[in-house]
C-alpha positions in Angstrom: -83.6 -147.9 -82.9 -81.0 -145.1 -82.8 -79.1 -148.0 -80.1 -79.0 -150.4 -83.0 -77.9 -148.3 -85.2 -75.3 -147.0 -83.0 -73.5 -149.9 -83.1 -70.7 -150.8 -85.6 -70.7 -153.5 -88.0 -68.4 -155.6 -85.8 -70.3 -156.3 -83.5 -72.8 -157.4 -85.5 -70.9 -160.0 -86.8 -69.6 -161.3 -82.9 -73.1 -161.3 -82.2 -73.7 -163.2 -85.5 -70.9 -165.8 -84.9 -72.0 -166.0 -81.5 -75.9 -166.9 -82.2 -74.9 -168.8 -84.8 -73.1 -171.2 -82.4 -75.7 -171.2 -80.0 -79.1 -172.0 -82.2 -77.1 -174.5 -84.7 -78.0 -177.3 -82.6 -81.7 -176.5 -82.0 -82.0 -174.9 -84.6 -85.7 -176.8 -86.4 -84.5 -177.8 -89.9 -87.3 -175.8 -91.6 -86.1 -172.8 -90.2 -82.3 -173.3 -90.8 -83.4 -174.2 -94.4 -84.8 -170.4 -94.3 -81.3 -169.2 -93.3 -79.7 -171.2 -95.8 -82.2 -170.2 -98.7 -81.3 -166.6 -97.7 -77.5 -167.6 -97.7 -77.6 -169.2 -100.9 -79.4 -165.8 -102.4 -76.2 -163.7 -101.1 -74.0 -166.0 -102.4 -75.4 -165.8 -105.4 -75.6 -162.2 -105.9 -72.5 -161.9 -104.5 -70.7 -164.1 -107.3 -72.8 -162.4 -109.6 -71.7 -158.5 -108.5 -67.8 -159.4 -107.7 -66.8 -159.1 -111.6 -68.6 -156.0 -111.7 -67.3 -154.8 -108.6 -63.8 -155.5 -110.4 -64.5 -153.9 -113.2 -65.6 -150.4 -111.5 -62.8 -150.0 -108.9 -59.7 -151.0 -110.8 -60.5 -149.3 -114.1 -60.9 -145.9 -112.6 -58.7 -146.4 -110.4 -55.7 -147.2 -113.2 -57.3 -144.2 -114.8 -56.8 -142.1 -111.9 -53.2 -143.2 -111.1 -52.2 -142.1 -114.9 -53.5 -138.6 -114.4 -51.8 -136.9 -111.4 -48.2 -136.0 -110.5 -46.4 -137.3 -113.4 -43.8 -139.7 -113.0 -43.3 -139.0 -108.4 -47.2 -140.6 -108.2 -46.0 -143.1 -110.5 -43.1 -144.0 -108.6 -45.4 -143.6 -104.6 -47.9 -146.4 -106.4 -45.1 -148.5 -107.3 -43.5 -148.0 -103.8 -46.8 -148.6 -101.9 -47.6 -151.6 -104.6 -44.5 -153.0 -103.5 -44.7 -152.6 -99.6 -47.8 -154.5 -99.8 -47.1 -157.2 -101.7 -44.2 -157.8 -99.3 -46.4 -157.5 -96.9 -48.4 -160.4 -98.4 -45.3 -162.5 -98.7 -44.1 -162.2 -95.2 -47.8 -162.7 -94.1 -47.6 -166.2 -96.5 -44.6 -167.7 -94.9 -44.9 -166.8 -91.2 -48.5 -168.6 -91.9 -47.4 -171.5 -93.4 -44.0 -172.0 -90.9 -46.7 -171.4 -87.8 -50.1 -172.5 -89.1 -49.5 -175.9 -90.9 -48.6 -177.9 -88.0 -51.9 -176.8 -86.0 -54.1 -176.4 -88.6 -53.7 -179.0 -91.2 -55.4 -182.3 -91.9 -58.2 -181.0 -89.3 -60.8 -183.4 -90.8 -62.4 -179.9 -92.0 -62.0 -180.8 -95.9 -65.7 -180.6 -96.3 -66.0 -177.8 -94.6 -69.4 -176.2 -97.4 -70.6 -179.7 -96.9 -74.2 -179.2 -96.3 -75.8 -182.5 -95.4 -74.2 -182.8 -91.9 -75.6 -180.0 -90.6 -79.2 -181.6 -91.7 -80.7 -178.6 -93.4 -81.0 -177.7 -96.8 -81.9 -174.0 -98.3 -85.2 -174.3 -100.4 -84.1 -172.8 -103.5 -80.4 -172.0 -104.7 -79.2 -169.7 -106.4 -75.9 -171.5 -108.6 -73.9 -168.9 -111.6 -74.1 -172.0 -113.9 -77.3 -174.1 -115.0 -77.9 -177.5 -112.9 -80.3 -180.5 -112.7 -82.2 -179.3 -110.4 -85.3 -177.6 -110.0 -84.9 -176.0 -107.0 -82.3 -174.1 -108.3 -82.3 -170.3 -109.7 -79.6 -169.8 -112.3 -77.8 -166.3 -111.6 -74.5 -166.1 -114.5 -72.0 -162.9 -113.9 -72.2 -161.3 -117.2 -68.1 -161.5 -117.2 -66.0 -163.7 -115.4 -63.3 -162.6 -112.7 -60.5 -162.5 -114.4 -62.0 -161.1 -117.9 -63.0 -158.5 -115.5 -59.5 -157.7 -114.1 -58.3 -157.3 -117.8 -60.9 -155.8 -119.1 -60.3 -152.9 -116.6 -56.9 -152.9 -117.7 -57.4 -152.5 -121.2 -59.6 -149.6 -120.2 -57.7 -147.9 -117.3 -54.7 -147.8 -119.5 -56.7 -146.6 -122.4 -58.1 -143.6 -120.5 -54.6 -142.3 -119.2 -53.4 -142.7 -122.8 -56.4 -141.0 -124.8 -57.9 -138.8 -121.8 -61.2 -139.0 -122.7 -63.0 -137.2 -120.3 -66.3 -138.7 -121.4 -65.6 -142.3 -120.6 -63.4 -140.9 -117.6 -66.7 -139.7 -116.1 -68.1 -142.6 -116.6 -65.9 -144.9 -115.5 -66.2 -142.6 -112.1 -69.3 -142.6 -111.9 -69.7 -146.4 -112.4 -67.4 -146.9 -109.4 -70.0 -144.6 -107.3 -72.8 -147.3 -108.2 -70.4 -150.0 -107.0 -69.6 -148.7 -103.6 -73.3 -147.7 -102.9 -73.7 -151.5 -103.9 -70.9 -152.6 -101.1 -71.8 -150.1 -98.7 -75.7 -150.2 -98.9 -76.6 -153.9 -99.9 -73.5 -156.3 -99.4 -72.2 -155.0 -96.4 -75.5 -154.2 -94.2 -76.5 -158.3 -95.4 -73.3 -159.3 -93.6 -74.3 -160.0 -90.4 -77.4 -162.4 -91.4 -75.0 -164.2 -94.0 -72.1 -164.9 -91.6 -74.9 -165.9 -88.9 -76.2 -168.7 -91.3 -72.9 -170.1 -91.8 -72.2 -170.5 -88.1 -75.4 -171.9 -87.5 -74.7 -174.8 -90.0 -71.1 -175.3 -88.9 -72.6 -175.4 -85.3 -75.1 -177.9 -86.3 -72.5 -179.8 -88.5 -70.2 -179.9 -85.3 -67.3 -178.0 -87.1 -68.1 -174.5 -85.7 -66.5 -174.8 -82.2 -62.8 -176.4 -83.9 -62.7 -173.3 -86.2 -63.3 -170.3 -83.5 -60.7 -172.5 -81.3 -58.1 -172.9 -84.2 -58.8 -169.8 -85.7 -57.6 -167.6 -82.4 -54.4 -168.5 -83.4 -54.4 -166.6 -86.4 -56.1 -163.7 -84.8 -52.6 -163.7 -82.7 -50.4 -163.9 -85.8 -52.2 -161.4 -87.8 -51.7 -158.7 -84.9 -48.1 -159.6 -84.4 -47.4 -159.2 -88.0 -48.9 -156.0 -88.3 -46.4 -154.5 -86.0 -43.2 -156.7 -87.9 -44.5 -154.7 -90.9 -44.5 -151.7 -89.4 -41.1 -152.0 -87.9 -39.4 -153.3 -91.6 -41.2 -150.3 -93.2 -39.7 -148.1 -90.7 -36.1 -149.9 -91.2 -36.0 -149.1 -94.7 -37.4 -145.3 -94.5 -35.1 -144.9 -91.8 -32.4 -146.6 -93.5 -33.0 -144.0 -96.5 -33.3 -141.2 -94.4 -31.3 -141.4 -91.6 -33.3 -141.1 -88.9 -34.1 -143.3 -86.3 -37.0 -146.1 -87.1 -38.0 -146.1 -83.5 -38.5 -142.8 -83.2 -40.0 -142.4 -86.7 -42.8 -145.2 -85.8 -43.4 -143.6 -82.5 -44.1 -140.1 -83.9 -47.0 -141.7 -85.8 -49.1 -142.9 -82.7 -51.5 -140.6 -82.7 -52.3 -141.7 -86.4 -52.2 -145.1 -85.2 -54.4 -144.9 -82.1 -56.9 -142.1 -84.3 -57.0 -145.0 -87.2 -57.9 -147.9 -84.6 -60.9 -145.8 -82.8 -62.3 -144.6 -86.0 -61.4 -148.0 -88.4 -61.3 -144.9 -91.4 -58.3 -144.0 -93.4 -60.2 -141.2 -94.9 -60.7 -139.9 -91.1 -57.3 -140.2 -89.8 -55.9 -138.5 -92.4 -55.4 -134.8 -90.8 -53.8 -136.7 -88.5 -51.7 -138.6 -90.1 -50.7 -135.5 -91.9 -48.9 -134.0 -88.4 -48.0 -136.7 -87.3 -45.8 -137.3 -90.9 -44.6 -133.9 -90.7 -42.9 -134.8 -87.6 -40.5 -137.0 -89.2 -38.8 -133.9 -91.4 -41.2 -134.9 -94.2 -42.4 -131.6 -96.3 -45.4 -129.9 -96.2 -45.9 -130.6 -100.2 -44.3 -134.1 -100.0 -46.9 -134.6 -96.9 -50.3 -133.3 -98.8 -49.3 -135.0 -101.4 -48.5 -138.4 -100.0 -50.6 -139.4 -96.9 -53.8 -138.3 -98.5 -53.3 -140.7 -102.0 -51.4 -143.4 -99.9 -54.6 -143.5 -97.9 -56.4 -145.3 -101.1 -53.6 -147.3 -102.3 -51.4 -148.6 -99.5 -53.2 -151.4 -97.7 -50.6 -153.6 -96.2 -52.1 -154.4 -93.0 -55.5 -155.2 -95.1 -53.1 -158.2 -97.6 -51.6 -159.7 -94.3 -54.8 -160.0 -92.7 -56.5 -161.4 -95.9 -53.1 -163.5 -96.6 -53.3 -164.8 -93.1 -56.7 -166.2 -92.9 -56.8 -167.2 -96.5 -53.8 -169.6 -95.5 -55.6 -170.9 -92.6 -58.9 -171.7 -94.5 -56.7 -173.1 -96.7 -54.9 -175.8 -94.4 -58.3 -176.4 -92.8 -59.6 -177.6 -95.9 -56.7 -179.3 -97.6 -56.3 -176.7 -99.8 -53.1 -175.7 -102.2 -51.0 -173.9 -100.0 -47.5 -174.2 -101.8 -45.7 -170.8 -103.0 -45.7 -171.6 -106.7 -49.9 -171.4 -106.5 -50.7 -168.9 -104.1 -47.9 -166.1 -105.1 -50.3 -165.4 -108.5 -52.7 -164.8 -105.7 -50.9 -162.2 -103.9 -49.3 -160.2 -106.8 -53.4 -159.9 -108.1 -54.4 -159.3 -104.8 -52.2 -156.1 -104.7 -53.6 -154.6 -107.3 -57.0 -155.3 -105.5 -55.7 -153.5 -102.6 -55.0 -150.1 -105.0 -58.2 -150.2 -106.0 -60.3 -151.4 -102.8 -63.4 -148.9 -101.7 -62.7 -147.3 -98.2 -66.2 -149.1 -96.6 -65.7 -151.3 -94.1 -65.3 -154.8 -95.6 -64.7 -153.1 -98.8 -61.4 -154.7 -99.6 -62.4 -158.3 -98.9 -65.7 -157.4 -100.9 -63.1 -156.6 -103.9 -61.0 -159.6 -103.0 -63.8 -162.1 -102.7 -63.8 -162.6 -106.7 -60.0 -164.1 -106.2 -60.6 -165.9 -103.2 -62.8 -167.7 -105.4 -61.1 -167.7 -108.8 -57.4 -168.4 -107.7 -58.2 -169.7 -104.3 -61.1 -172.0 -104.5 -63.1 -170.5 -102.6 -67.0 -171.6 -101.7 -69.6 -169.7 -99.8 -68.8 -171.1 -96.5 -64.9 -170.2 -96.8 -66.0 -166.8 -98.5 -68.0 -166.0 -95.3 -65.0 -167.0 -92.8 -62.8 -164.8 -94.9 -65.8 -161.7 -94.3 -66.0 -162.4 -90.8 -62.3 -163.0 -89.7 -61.5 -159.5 -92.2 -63.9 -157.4 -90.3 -62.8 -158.8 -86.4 -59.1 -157.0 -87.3 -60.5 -154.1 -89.5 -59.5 -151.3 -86.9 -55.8 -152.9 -86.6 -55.4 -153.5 -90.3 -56.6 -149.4 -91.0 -54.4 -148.5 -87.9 -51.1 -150.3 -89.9 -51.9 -149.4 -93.1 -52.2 -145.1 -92.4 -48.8 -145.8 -90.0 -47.3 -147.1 -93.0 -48.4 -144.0 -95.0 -45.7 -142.4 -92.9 -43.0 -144.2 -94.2 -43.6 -144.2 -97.6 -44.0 -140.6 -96.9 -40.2 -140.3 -95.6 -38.9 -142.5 -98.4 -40.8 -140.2 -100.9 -39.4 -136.8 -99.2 -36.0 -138.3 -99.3 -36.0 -139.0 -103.2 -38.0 -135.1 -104.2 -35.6 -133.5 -101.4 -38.9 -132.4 -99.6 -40.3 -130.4 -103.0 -43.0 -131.6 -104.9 -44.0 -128.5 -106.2 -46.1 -127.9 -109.2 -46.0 -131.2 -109.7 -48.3 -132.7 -107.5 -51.4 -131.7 -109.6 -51.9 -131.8 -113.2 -53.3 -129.0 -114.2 -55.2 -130.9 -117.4 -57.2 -132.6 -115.1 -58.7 -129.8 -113.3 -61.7 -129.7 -115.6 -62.0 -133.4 -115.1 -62.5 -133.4 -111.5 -64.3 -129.5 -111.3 -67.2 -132.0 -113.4 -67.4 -134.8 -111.0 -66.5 -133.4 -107.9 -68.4 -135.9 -106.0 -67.9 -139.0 -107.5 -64.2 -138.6 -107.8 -64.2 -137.6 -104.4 -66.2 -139.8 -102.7 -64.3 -143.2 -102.1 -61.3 -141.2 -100.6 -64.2 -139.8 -97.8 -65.8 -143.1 -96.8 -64.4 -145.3 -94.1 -61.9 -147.5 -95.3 
């Protein structure tokens, strides 16, 4: 038992993929239904939990953002928003340049097509009433994108009003959520993504996704490191000092970050590794350990990359003009993601679906490719810390001061010290 549990949620899902592909084809049809059924329940609560999972990340988290170091933790969020969403955009167009000649018109367009697979779940759970009676009817009480606003309209509120009340609330709403990510939707991952396998296997399609898919695997670790290297450009650019050395100085935050696959764990790290770069110890505290939350740019080029190659697989809309709404939402996401592992594809499932298209079958590949590159997304995304960390020394002159804690909030977080604590302590 203590074996099992010993081993990470990685390589649960190889071993799911890998079962998956090996019982589709013997699989007995009554069992596979059994699979399926269960699939179809996950979906189903999944759809149902993703607006809610929305709403309690990103309204606290907007809430949070208004409430610290005045205008320098405005200005870090805007800086880290921006390094990811141009992470997101180099991620789109190295994708579409290298992917669409392998990848599109696969013959794949069906790809959540049950009936070649031969089984069928025995009940369904749909979010909108159907004809049939096999089929439980499980509506999100708000939709995705009402969701997105709605936490708008209340994240902004809070910084304005600074209701400590609602504050609390909204905190201790997002504790619910993760415990939701961390205890139900990500321990049901494996089981879901085996399911999917099994009927692609079955359906003959498995075997030509793996195959094309190892391509993207490639691409996404290359353009990790090309992110890394522009980040480094610009800090060093702003700094003067060399990029090179800058980037090497962080290895041990990168190696720390791809053993553990936790922001929250590589942060001490990170910390000396920042300060060797002439950043300030107050600039330093003060950046690495909120950065560690927000700045998730290896996370958007892995989700940008595979979403792009679902997308060519099934003749989806890959043009700039409809997926660049999709990235600038999908940043935001990224700010408000919860440090479990899977936790920002969780939060970004909702969009895959809204602005994507999304089904369950392309949902699942999106979990399952996410998790494979979790360590080397985490490792990229604290390494980049680094260098948002020299660009911010650069424009305080090293001194932060006073500034990096509002002292009106102090009562706030004495109140709630573990929910406003806890999704900067879980592994991201």
């Amino acid at each position: 038992m203590k074996l099992l549990k010993s081993i990470p949620l990685l390589g649960w899902i190889l071993v799911a993929i890998v079962l998956g592909i090996l019982t589709g084809p013997v699989m007995p049809a009554w069992l596979g239904g059994v699979f399926l059924t269960y699939n179809s329940i996950f979906s189903g609560f999944l759809g149902f939990i993703v607006p809610l999972i929305i709403l309690g990340l990103v309204m606290p988290a907007i809430a949070e953002l208004g409430k610290g170091a005045g205008k320098w933790l405005g200005i870090t969020a805007l800086i880290a928003y921006g390094s990811t969403i141009l992470a997101g955009l180099l991620a789109y167009f190295v994708s579409r340049w290298l992917f669409t000649p392998s990848l599109s018109g696969s013959g794949l367009a069906e790809l959540g097509d049950d009936d070649d697979s031969g089984f069928e779940p025995f009940i369904s759970v749909v979010g909108s009433a159907g004809d049939s009676a096999t089929e439980i009817v499980l509506e999100p009480v708000i939709g995705v994108m009402s969701a997105l606003i709605l936490a708008f309209v209340i994240g902004i509120g809070l910084t304005a009003f600074h209701s400590k009340v609602l504050f609390r609330g909204a905190v201790e709403f997002r504790t619910i959520i993760e415990s939701v990510i961390r205890r139900i939707i990500v321990p049901a991952l494996p089981l879901f993504i085996f399911g999917i396998f099994m009927d692609l296997s079955a359906s003959g399609a498995a075997v030509t996704i793996v195959t094309k898919f190892l391509l993207v695997v490639l691409v996404s670790f290359a353009l990790t490191f090309i992110v890394l290297l522009v980040q480094y450009t610009v800090a060093g650019t702003m700094t003067g000092q060399n990029p090179f050395k800058a980037l090497w100085n962080m290895r041990d935050a990168y190696f720390t970050a791809l053993g553990t696959s936790s922001s929250a764990a590589t942060i001490p790290v990170t910390l000396e590794s920042t300060k060797k770069n002439n950043v300030s110890n107050s600039v330093a505290g003060f950046v690495v350990p909120l950065c560690a939350t927000i700045h998730l740019s290896g996370s958007m080029v892995k989700i940008t990359c595979f979403s792009i190659a679902v997308l060519l697989l099934t003749g989806g809309d890959v043009s700039f003009g409809a997926y660049l709404p999709f990235i600038l939402m999908l940043g935001v996401m990224m700010i408000a993601a919860p440090g479990v592992p899977g936790g920002a594809i969780a939060a970004a499932a909702g969009l895959l679906a809204q602005m994507l298209g999304f089904g369950e079958v392309e949902v699942g590949l999106m979990f399952a490719a996410y998790i494979a590159l979790d360590s080397f997304g985490t490792a990229t995304n604290v390494t980049g810390d680094g260098a948002i960390a020299m660009i911010m020394n650069k424009l305080t002159r090293g001194n932060l001061g006073a500034q990096a804690q509002d002292p009106a909030d102090e009562e706030v977080q004495t109140a709630v010290p573990d929910a406003t604590t806890e999704s900067h302590t879980l592994a991201q």
